[in-house]
Rosetta silent file (secondary structure, phi, psi, omega in degrees, C-alpha in Angstrom):
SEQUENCE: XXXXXXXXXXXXXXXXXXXXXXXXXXXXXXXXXXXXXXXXXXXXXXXXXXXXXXXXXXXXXXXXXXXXXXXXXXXXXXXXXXXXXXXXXXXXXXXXXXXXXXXXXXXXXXXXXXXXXXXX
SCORE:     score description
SCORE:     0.000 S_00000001
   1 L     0.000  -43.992  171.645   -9.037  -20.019    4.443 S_00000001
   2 L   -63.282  -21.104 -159.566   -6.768  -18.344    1.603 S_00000001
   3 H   -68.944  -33.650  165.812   -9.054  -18.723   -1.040 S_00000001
   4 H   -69.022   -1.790  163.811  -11.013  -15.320    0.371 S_00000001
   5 H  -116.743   24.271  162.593   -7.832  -13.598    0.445 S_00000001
   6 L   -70.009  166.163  178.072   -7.129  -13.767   -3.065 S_00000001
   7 H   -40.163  -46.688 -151.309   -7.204  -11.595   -6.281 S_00000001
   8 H   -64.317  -47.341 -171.206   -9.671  -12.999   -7.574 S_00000001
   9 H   -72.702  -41.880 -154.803  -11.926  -12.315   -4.323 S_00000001
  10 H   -80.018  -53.062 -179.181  -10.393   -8.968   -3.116 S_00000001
  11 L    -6.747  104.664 -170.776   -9.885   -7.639   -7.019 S_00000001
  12 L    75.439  -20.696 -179.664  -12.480   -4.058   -6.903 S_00000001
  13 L   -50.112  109.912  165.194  -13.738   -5.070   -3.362 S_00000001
  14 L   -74.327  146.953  175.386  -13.700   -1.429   -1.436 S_00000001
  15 L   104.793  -33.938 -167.011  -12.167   -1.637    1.977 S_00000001
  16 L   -90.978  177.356 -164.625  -10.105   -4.747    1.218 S_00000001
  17 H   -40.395  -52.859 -177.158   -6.376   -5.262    1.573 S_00000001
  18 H   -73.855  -14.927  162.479   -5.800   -5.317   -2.006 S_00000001
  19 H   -67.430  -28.089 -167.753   -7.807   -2.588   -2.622 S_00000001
  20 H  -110.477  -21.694  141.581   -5.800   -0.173    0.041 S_00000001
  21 H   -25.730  -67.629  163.617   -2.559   -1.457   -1.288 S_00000001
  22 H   -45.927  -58.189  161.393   -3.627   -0.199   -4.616 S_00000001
  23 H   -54.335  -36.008 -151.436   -4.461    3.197   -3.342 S_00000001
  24 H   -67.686  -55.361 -162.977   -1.324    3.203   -1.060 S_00000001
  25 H   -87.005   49.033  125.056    1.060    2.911   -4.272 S_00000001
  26 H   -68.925  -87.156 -167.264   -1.259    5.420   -6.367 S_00000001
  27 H   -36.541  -69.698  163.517   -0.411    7.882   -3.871 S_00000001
  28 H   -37.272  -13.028  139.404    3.346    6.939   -3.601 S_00000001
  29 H   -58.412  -83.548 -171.929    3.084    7.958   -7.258 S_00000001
  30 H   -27.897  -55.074 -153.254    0.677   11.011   -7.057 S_00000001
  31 L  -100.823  113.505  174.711    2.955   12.437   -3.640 S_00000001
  32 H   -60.167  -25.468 -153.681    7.055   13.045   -3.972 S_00000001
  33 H   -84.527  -34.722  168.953    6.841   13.278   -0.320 S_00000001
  34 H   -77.673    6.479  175.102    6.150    9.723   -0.365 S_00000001
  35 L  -116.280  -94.801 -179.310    9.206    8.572   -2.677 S_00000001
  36 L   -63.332  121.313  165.719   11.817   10.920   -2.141 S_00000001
  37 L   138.083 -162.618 -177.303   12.659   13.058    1.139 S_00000001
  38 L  -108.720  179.566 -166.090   13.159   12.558    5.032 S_00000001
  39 E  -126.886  131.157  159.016   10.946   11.088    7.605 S_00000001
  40 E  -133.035  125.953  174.429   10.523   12.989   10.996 S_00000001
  41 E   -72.154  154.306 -161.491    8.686   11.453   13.708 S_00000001
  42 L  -146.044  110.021  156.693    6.472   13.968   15.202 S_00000001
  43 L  -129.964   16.617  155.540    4.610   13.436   18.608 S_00000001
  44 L   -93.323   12.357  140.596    4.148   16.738   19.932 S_00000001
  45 L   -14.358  -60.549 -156.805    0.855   16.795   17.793 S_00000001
  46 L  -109.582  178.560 -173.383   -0.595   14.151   19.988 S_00000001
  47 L   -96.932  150.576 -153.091   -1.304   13.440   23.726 S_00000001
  48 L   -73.320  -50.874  167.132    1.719   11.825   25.473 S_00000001
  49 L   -41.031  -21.691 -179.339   -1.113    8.500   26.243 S_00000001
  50 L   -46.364  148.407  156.445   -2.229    8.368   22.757 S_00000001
  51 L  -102.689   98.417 -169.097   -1.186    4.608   21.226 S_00000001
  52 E   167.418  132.487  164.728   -0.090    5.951   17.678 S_00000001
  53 E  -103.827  124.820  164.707    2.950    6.569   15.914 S_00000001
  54 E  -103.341  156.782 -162.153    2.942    9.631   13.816 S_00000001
  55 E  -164.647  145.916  175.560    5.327   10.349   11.524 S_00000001
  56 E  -141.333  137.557 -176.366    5.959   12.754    8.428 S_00000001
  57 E  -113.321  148.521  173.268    7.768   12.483    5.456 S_00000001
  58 L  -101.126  166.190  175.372    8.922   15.940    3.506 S_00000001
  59 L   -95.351  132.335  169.788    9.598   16.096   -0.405 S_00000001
  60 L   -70.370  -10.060 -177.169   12.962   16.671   -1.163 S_00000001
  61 L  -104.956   -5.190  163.488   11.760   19.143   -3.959 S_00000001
  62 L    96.991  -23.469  174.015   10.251   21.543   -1.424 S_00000001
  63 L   -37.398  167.346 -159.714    6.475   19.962   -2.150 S_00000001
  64 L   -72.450 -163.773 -171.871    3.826   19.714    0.331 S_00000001
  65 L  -120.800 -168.437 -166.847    4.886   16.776    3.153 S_00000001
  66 E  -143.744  148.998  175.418    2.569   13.653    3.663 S_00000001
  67 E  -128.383  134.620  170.208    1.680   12.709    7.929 S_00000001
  68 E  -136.628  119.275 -164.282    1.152    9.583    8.574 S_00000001
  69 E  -101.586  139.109  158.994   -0.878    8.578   11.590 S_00000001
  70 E  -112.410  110.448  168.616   -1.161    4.756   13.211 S_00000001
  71 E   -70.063   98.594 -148.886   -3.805    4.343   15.563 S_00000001
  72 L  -103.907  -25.311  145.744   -2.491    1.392   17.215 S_00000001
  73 L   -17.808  145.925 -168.845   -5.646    1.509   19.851 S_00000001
  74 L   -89.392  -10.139 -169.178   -9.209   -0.002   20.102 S_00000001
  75 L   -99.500  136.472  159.448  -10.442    3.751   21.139 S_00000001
  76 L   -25.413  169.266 -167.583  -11.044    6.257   18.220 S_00000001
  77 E  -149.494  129.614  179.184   -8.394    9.032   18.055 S_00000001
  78 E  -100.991  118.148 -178.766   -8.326   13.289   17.724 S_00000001
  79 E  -111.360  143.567  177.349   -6.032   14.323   15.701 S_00000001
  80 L   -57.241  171.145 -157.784   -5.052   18.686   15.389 S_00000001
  81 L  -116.539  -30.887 -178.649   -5.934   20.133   12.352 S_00000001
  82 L   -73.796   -3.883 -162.376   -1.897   21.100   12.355 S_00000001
  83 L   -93.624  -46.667  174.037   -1.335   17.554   11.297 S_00000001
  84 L   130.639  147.917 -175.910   -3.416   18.145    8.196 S_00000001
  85 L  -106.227  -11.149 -178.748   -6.942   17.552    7.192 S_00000001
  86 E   -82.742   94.475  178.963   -6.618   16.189    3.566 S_00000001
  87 E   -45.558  143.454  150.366   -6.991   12.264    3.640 S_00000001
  88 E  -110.123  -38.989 -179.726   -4.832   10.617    0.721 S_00000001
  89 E  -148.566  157.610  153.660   -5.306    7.243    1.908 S_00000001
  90 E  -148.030  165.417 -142.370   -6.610    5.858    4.398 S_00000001
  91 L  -111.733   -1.759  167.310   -7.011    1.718    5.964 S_00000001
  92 L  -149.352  177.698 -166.468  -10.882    2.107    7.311 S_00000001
  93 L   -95.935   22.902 -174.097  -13.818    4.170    6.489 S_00000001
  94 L  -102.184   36.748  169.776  -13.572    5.442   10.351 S_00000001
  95 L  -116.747  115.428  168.575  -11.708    8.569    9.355 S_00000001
  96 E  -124.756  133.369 -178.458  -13.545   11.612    9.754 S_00000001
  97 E   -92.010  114.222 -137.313  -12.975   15.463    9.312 S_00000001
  98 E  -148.715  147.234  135.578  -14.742   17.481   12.143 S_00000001
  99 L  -124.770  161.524 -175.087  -15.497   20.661   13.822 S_00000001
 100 L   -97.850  162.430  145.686  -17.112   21.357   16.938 S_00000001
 101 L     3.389  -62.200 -170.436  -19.492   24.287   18.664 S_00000001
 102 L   -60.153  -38.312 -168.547  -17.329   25.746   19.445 S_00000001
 103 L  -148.401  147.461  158.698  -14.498   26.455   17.281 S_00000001
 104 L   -53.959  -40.187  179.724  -14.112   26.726   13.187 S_00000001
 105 L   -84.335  123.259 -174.886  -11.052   24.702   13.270 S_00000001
 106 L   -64.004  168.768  146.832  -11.608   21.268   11.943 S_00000001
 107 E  -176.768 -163.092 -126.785   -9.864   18.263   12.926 S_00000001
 108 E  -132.292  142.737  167.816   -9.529   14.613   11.805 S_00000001
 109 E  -131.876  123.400 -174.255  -10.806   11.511   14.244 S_00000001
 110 E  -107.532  163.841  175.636   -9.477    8.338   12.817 S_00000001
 111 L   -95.669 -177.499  175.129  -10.898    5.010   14.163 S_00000001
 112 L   -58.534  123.925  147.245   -9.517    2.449   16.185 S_00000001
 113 L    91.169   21.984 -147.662   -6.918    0.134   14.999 S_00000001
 114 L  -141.767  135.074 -171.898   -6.764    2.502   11.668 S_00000001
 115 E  -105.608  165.548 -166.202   -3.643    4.173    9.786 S_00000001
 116 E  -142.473  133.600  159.962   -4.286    7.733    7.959 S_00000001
 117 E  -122.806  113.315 -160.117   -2.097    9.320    5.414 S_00000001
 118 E  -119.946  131.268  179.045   -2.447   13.080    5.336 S_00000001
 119 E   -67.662   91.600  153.981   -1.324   16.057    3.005 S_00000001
 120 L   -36.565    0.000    0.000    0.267   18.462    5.362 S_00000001
């Protein structure tokens, strides 16, 4: 059972754990906001039923801030456009940037069961 969750297996694989690990602490390099600065939870973003914790960390250097969404739901999820639309990292390919008919302003649908990290 371990032996497919090893380096050796995961090692370049896209989508797997060790692959989004790798991106995670790129970014945590790349983004100050993700080393240094405060965390404020933020849920008036979202619908008070949503299953998701959102959360944003700021740069202590004044830099842009990083949002970080958890879908913790089996149903897909609409996230505002005020949240941010730039993906840094994200834990499935079921992240999408959208607009509708209707309106110019995009916003981001994440998938089920799926965390998002977003430049604010």
């Amino acid at each position: 059972v371990w032996a497919e969750l090893s380096v050796a297996v995961q090692d370049g694989v896209e989508g797997s754990t060790l692959e989004l690990y790798r991106q995670a602490l790129a970014a945590r390099r790349a983004e100050p906001a993700m080393g240094e600065g405060g965390l404020i939870w933020v849920d008036e973003a979202l619908d008070p039923a949503a299953d998701a914790l959102t959360f944003r960390r700021t740069d202590a250097g004044g830099g842009p801030a990083v949002t970080v969404v958890i879908n913790l739901s089996d149903q897909p999820l609409r996230l505002p456009a005020s949240l941010g639309t730039s993906v840094i990292v994200e834990s499935s390919d079921s992240v999408a940037v959208m607009t509708d008919d209707h309106s110019t302003d995009p916003y981001l649908v994440i998938g089920a069961e799926t965390t998002v990290w977003l430049r604010a």
